[in-house]
N, C-alpha and C positions, 0 to 999 in steps of 0.2 A: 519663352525663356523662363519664366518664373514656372510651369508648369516643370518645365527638365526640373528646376533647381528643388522642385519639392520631390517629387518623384524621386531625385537623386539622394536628396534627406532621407526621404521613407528608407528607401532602400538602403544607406547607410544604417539607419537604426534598424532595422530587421538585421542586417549583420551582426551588428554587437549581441543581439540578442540569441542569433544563431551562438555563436562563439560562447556564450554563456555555455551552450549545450554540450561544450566540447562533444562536434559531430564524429570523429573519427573514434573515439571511445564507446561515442552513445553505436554506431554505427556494428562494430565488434559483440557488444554486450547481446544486443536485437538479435546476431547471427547465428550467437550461442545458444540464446532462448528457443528460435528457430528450428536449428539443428535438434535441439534435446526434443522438442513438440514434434519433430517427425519422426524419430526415433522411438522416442515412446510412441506415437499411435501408429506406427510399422508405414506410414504414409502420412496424409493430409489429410487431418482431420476435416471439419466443416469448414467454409470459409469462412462463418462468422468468426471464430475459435481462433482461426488463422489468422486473420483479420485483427482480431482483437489483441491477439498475444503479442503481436509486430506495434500496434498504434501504442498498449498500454504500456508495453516492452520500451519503446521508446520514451515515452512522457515521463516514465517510471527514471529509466537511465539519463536523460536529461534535466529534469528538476531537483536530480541529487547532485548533478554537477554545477547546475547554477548557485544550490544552497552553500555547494563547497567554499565557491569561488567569493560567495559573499562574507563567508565564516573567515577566509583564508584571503580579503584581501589585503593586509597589514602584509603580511606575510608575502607575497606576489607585489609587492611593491616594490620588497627587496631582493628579487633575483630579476637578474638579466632575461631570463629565458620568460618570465610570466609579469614583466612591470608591463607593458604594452596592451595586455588584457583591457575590459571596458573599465571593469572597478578600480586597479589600483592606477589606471591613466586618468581617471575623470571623466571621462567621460559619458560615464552613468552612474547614477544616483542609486548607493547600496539598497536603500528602500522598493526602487525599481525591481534588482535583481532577486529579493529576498521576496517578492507579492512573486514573481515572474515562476521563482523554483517552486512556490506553496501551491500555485495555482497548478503547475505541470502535475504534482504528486496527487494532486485531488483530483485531476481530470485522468490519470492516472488507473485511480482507485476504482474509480467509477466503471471506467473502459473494463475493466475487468470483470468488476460484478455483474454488469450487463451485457457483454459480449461472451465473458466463457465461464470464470467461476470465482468462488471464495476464496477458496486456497492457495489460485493462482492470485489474486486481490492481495490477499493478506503477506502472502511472502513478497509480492514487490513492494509494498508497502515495508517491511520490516529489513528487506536488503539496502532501500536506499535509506532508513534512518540507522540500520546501521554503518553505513559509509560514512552519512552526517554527522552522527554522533561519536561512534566507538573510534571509530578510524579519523575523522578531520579534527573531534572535538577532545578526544581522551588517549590518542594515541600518537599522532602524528610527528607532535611535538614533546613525546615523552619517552618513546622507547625504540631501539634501533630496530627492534621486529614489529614494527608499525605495519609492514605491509606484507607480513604472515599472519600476522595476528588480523588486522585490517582486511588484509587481500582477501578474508571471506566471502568482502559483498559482492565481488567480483562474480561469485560462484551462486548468487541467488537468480540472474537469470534463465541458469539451465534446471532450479526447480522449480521456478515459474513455467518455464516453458514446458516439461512434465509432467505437472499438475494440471494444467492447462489442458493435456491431451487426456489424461487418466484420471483426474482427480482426485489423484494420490499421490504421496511417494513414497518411491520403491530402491532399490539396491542400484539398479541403473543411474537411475537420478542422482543418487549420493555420491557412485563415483565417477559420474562426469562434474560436479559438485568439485571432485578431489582432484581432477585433471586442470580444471581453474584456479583451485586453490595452489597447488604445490607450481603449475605456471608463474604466478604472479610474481614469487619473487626474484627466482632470473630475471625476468624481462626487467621489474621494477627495480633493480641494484645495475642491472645494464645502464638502463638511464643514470642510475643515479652516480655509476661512475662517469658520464659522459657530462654531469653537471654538479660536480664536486664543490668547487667554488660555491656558489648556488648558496646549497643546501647550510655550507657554512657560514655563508654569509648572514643566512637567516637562522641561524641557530636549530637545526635541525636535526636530528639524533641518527641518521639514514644511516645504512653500516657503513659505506668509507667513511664517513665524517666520525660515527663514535669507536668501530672498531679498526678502522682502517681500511687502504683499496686491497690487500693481499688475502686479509682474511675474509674480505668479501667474494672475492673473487673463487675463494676455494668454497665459498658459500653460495654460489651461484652453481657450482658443479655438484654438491652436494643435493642441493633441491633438484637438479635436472633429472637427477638420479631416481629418486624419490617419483616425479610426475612421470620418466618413464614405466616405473614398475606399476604406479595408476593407471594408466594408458591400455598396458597389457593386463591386467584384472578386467578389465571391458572386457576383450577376450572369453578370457579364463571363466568368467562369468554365465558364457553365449549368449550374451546380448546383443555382442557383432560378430560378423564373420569371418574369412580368408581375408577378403579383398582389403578389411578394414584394418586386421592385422598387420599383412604386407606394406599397408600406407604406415602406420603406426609406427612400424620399426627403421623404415627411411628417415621419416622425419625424425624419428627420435635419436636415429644416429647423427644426423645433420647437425639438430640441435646441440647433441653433446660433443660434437667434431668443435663446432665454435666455443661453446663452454671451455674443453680443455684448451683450447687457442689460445683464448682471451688470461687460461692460466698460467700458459708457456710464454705468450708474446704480451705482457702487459702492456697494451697503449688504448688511449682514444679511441683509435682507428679499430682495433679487434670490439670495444665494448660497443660501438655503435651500430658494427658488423652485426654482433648477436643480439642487439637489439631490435634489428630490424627482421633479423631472421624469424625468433620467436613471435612478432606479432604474425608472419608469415605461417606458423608452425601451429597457433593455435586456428585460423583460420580454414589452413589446410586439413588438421585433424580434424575439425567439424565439419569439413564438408566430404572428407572420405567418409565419416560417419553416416550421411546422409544417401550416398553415392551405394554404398554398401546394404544398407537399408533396402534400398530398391533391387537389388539385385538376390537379396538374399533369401 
């Protein structure tokens, strides 16, 4: 009995500490990185390279969201959607969380200089203190384009993953770079119409809360806009080909099928629709990308 009850401790505390990770995020970010290291090296690089990009890829996108959630637990106290968390519940000690992120970012750093290269090293290194800093620490709570401006670091995965295969960056890199950056803010105002309350609870600048859900909402169709004409610049570029096109323009209709929805039918129910869609949309683009790649 006492052995269950420990085992069942352990394994409740490796939870929390998972959760720190926010795995569905960290999970997305890995797949982007991925996508772009196969694209750039036209296949699978070495496995080390491969190997390393996915481990560092990881540690890298997890210890920026542990650092978040330690920066930001005053603040996730006061919303419904994030007081349940480890930090603002109590149930772990910030000091924990904040040794837990420092450590991921430095085992991070490492993975990279020794599995594949510098470049790739240094920009995950600079994506996640930019998330930490620019966007949790100097944006978040200041300006309604927190996560335009912010949504950057989003996009440093796919030039790690990049740089990783080539050791450089290129035109390719930059605009899949731009297909994450102009993503971010639909998907991210979809949520945040879906958690209004929320945001104002905590005094938070997001556009429904500083400019309202109307003008967001037509700002949510305005960027979809924008990421589809990125999407087709891949193209236009011949970085990818037919098949990759064809996927591009589905999803991109899809996407903006629900964008204009959510502009004609404002409810709940349409922003949570396109919120779901879009984590779909970017997933799907990255892996026609990849799917294409091999056939091309």
């Amino acid at each position: 009995m006492l052995t269950l009850r420990l085992s069942s401790s352990v394994a409740a505390r490796l939870g929390e500490y998972v959760q720190l990770t926010k795995p569905r995020i960290a999970v997305l970010l890995v797949f982007t990185a991925f996508a772009a290291l196969f694209v750039a090296a036209r296949g699978l690089p070495s496995i080390s390279i491969t190997l390393g990009t996915i481990l560092g890829g990881w540690l890298a996108a997890a210890g920026a969201s542990a650092l978040n959630q330690y920066l930001e637990r005053d603040l996730d106290a006061q919303m419904s959607r994030t007081r349940g968390r480890p930090l603002p519940s109590g149930r772990m000690a910030p000091v924990n969380a904040l040794l837990f992120g420092l450590g991921l970012l430095t085992w991070s750093f490492l993975t990279f200089m020794l599995m594949v290269n510098a470049l790739a090293a240094v920009l995950a290194l600079i994506g996640a203190l930019y998330y930490i800093v620019v966007y949790t620490l100097l944006l978040k709570r200041t300006t309604a384009f927190n996560v335009v401006i912010g949504g950057a670091a989003g996009g440093f995965p796919v030039l790690v993953g990049w740089s990783a295969a080539t050791g450089t960056l290129e035109l390719g890199a930059l605009l899949l770079f731009g297909i994450v950056f102009f993503w971010t803010p639909p998907h991210s105002w979809a949520l945040a119409l879906l958690v209004h309350g929320d945001y104002e609870r905590g005094a938070v600048p997001m556009m429904p809360v500083r400019h309202g859900e109307p003008h967001t909402r037509v700002q949510i169709v305005w960027y979809s806009v924008h990421l589809i004409v990125i999407t087709l610049l891949v193209y236009a570029a011949g970085i990818l080909g037919t098949l990759y096109l064809i996927s591009a323009l589905l999803l991109s209709a899809w996407l903006l099928w629900h964008a204009l929805r959510l502009l004609r039918e404002p409810s709940k129910v349409a922003a949570k629709r396109l919120y779901k869609v879009s984590s779909f949309y970017l997933m799907l683009l990255f892996l026609s990308m990849m799917i294409d790649m091999l056939i091309h």
